[in-house]
N, CA, C and O atoms as a DFTB+ gen file, in Angstrom:
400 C
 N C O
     1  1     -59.520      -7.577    -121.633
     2  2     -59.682      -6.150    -121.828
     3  2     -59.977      -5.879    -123.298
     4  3     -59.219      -6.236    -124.200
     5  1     -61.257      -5.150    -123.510
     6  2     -61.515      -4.663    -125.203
     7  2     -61.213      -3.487    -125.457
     8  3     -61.640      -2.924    -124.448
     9  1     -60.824      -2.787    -126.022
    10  2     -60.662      -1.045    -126.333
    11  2     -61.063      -0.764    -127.969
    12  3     -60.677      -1.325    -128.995
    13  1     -61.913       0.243    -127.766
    14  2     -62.213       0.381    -129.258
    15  2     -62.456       1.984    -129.199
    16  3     -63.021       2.645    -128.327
    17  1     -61.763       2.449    -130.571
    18  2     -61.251       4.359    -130.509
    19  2     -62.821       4.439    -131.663
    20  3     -62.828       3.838    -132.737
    21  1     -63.989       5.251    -131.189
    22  2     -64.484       5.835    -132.330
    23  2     -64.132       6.998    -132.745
    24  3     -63.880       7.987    -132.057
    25  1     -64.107       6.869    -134.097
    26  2     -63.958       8.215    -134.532
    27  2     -65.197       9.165    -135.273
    28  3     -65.465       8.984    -136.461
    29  1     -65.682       9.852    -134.722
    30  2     -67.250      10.608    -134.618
    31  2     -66.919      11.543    -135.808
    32  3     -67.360      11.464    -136.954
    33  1     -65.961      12.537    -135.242
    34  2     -65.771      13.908    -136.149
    35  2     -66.467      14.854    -135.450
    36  3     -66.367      15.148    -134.259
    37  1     -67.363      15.419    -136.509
    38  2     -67.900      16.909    -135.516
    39  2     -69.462      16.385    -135.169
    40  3     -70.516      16.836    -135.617
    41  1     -69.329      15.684    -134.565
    42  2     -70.617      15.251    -134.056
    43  2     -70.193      14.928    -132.612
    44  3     -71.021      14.405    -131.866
    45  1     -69.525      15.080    -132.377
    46  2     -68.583      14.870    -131.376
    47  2     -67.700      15.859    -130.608
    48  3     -66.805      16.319    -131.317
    49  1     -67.713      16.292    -129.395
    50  2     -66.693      17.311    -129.014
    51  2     -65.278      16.833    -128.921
    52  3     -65.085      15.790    -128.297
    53  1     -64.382      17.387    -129.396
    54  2     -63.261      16.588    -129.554
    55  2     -62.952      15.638    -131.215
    56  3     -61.932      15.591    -131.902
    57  1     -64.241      15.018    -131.400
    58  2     -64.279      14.233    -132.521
    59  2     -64.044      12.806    -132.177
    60  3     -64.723      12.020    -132.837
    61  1     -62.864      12.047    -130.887
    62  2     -62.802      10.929    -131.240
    63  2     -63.170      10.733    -129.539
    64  3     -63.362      11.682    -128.779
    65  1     -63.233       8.897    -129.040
    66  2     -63.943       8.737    -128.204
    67  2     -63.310       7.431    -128.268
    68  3     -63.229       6.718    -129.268
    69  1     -62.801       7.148    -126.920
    70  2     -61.621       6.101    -126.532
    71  2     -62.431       5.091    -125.522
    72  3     -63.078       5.650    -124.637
    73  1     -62.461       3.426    -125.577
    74  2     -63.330       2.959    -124.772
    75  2     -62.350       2.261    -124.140
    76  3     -61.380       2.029    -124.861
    77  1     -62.256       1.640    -122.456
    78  2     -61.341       0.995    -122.315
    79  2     -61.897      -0.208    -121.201
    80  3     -62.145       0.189    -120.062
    81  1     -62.083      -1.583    -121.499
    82  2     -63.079      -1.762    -120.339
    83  2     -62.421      -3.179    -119.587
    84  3     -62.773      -4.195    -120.186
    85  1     -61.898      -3.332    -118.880
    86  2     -61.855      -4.718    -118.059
    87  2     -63.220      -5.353    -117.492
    88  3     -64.369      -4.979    -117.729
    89  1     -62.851      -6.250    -116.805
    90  2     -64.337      -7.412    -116.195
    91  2     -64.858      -6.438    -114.764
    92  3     -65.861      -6.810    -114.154
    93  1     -64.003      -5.044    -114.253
    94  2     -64.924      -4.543    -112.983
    95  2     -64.587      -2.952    -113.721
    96  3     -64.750      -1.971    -112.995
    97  1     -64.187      -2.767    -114.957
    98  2     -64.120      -1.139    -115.178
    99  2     -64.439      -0.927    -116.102
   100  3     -64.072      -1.737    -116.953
   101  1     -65.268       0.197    -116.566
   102  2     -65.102       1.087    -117.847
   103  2     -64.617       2.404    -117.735
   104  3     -64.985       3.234    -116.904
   105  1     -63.438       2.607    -118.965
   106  2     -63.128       4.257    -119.030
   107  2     -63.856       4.751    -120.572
   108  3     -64.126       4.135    -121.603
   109  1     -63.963       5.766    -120.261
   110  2     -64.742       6.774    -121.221
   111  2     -63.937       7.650    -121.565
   112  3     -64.216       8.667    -120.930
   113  1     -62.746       7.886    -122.490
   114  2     -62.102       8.760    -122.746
   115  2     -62.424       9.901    -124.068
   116  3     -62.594       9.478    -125.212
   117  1     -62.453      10.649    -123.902
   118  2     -62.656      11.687    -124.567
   119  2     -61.444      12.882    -125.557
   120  3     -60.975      13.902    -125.054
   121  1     -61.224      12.524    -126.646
   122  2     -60.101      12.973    -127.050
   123  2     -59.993      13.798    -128.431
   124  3     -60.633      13.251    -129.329
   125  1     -59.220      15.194    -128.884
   126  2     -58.940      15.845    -129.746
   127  2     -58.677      15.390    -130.517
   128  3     -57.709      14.639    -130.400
   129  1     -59.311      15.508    -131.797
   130  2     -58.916      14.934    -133.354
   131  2     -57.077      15.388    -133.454
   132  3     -56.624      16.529    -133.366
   133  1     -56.452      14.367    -133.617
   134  2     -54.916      14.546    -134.164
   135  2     -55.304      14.848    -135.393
   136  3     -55.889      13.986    -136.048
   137  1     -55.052      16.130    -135.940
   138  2     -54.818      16.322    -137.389
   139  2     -53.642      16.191    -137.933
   140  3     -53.548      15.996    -139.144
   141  1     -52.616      16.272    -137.177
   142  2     -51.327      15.699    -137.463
   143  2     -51.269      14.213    -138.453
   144  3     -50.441      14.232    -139.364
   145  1     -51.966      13.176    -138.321
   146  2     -52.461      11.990    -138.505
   147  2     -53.101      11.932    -139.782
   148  3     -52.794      11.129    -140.663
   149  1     -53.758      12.569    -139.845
   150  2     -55.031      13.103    -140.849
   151  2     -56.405      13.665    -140.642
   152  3     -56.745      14.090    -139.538
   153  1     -57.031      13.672    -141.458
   154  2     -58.527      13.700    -141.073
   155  2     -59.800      13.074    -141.584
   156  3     -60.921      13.538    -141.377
   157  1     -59.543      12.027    -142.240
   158  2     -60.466      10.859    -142.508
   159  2     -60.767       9.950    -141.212
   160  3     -60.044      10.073    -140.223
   161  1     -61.621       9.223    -141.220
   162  2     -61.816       8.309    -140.328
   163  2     -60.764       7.153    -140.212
   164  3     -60.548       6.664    -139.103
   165  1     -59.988       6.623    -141.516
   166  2     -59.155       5.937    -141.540
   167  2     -58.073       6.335    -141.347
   168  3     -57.093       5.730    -141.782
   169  1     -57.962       7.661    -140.515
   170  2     -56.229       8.189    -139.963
   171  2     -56.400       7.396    -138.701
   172  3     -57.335       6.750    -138.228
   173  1     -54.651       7.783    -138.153
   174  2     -54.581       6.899    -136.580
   175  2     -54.614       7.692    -135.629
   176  3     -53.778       8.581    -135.466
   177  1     -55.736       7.438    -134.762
   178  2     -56.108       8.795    -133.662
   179  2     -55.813       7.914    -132.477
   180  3     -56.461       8.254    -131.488
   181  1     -55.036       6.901    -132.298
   182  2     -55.128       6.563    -130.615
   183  2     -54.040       7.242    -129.374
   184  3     -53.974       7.102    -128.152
   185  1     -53.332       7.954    -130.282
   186  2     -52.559       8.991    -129.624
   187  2     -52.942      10.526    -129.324
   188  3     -52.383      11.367    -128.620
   189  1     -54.174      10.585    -130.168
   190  2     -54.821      12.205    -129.617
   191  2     -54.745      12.058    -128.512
   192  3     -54.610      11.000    -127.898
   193  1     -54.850      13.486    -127.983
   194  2     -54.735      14.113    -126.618
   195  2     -56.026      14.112    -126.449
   196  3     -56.984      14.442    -127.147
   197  1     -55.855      13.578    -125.143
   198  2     -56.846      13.530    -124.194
   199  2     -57.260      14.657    -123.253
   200  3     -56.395      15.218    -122.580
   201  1     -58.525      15.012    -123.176
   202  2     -59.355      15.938    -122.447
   203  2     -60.358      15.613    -121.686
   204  3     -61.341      16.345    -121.572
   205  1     -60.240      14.555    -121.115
   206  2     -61.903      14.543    -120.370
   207  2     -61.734      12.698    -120.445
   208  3     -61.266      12.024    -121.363
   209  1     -62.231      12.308    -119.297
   210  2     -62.176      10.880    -119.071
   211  2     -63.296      10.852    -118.024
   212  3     -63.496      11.802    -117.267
   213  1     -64.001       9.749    -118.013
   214  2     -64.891       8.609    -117.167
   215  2     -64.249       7.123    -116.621
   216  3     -63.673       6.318    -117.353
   217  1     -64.392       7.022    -115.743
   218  2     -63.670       5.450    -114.518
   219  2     -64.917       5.382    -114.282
   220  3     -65.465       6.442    -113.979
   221  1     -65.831       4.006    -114.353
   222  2     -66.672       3.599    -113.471
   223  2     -66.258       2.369    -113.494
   224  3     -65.784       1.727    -114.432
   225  1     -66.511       1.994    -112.134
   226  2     -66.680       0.477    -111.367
   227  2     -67.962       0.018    -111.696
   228  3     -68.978       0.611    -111.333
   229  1     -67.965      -0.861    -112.270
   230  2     -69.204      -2.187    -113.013
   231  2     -70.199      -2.329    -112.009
   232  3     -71.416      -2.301    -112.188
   233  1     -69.202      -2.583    -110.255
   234  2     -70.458      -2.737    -109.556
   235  2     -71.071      -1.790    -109.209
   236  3     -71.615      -2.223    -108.193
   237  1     -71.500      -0.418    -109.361
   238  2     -72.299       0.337    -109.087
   239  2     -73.033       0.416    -109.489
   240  3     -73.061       0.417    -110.719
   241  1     -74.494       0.576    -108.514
   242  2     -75.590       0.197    -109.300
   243  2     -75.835       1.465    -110.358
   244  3     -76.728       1.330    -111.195
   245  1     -75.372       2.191    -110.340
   246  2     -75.525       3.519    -111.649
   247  2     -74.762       3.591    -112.364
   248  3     -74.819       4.401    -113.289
   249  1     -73.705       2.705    -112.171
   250  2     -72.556       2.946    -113.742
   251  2     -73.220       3.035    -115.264
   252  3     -72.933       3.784    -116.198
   253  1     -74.268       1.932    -115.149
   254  2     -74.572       2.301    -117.306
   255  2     -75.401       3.772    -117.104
   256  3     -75.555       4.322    -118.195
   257  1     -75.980       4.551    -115.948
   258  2     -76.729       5.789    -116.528
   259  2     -75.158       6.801    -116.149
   260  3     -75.000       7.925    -116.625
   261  1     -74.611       6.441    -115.659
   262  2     -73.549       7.284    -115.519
   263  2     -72.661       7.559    -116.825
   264  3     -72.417       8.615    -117.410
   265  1     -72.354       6.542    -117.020
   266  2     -71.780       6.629    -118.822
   267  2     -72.617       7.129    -119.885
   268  3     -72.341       8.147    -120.519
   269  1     -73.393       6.587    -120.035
   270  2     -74.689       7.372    -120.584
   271  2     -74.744       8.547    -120.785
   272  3     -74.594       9.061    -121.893
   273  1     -75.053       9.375    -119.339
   274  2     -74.896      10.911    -119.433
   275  2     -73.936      11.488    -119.622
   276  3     -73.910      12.677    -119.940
   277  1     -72.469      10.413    -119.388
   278  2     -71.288      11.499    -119.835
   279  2     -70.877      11.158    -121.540
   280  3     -69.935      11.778    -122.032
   281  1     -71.672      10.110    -122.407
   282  2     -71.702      10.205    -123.670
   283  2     -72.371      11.385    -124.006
   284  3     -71.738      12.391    -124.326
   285  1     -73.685      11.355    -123.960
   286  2     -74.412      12.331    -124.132
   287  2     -73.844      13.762    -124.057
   288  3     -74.234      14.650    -124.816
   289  1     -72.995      13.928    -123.198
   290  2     -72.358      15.157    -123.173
   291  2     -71.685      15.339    -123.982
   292  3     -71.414      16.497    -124.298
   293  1     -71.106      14.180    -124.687
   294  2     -69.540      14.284    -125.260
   295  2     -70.197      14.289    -126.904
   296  3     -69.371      14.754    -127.689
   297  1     -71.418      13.895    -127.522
   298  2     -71.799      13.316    -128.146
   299  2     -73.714      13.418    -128.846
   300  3     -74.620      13.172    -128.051
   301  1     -73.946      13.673    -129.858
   302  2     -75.879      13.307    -130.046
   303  2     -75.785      12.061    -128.933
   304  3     -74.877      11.789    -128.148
   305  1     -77.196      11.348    -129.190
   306  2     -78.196      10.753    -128.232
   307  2     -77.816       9.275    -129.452
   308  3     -77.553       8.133    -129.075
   309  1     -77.880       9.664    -130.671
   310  2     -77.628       8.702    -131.261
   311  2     -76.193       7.401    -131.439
   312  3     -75.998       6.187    -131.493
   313  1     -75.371       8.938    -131.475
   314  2     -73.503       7.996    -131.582
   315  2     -73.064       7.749    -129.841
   316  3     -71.945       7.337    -129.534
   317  1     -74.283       8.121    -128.665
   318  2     -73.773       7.970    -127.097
   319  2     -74.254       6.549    -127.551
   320  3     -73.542       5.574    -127.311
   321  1     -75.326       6.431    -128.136
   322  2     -76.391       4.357    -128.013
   323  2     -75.843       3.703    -128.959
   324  3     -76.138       2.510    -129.028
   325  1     -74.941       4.236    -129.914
   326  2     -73.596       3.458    -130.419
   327  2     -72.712       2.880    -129.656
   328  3     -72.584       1.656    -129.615
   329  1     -71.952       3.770    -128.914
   330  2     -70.900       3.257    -128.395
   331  2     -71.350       2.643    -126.816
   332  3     -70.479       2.079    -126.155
   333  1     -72.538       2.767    -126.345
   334  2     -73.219       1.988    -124.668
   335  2     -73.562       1.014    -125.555
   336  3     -73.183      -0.043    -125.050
   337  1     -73.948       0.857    -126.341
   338  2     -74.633      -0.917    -127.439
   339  2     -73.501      -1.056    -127.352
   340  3     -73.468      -1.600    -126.249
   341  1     -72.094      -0.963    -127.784
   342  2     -70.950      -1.555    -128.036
   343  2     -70.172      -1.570    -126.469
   344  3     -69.223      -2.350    -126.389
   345  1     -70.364      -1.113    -125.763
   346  2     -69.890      -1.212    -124.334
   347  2     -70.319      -2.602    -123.732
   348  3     -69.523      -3.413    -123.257
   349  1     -72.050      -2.814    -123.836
   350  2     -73.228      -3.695    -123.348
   351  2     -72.357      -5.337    -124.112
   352  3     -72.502      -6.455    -123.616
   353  1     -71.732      -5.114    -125.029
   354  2     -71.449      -6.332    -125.448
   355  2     -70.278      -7.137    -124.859
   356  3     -70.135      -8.359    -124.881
   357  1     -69.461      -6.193    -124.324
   358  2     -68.464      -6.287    -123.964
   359  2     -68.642      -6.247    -121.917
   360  3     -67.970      -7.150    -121.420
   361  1     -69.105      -5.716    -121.272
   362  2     -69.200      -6.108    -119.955
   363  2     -70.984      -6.378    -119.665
   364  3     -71.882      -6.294    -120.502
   365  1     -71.123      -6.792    -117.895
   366  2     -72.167      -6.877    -117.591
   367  2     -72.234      -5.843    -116.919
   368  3     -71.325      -5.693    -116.103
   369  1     -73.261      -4.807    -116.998
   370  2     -73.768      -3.850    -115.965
   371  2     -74.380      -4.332    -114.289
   372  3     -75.105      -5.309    -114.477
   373  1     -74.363      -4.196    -113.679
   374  2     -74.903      -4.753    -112.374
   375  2     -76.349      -4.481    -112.206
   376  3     -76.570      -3.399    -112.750
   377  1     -77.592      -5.045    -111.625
   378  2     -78.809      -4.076    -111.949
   379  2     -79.462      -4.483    -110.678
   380  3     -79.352      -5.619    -110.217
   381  1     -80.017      -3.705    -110.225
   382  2     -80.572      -3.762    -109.079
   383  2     -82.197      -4.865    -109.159
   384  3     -82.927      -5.449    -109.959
   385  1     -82.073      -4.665    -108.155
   386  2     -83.663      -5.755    -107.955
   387  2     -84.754      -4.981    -108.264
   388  3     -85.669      -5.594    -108.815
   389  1     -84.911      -3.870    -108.078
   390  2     -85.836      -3.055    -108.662
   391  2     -85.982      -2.757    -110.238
   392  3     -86.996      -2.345    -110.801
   393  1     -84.697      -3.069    -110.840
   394  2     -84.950      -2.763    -112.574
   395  2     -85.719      -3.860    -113.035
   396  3     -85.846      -4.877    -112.353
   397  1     -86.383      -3.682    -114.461
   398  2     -87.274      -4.437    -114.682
   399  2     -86.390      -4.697    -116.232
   400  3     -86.830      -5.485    -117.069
């Protein structure tokens, strides 16, 4: 299991962005900057409160556009292909016979 907390800021709804992935799951957690903590990137946010989460099962053939679009929501187009590049390293997506 890998887990890695980014911390975005205001590029970000919420600001921070919780990854959690075993060999058949990824979660997508979505979470409120603790200002309690601080507010640099080097404060400790793995206890912010959580608002909004993603579960996908690896074997579906739509899990990476599924995460995808719920980065994108959470997130620019740029810091969502941050953290799916850093997802991609860490599990295999399943892909159908039709992807090229």
């Amino acid at each position: 299991m890998a887990t890695k907390t980014f911390k975005i800021g205001e590029y970000c709804k919420g600001g921070v962005i919780t990854i959690e992935t075993t060999k058949t799951q990824v979660k997508v957690i979505a979470k409120d900057w603790d200002f309690s903590k601080g507010s640099s990137k080097g404060s400790d946010q793995k206890n912010a409160k959580e608002f909004n989460r993603l579960e996908v099962n690896l074997t579906d053939s739509g899990a990476e556009r599924k995460i995808d679009d719920f980065l994108n929501d959470l997130t620019t187009s740029y810091y969502a292909g941050v953290v799916l590049d850093w997802i991609k390293t860490k599990v295999t997506f399943k892909r159908n016979s039709w992807d090229f």
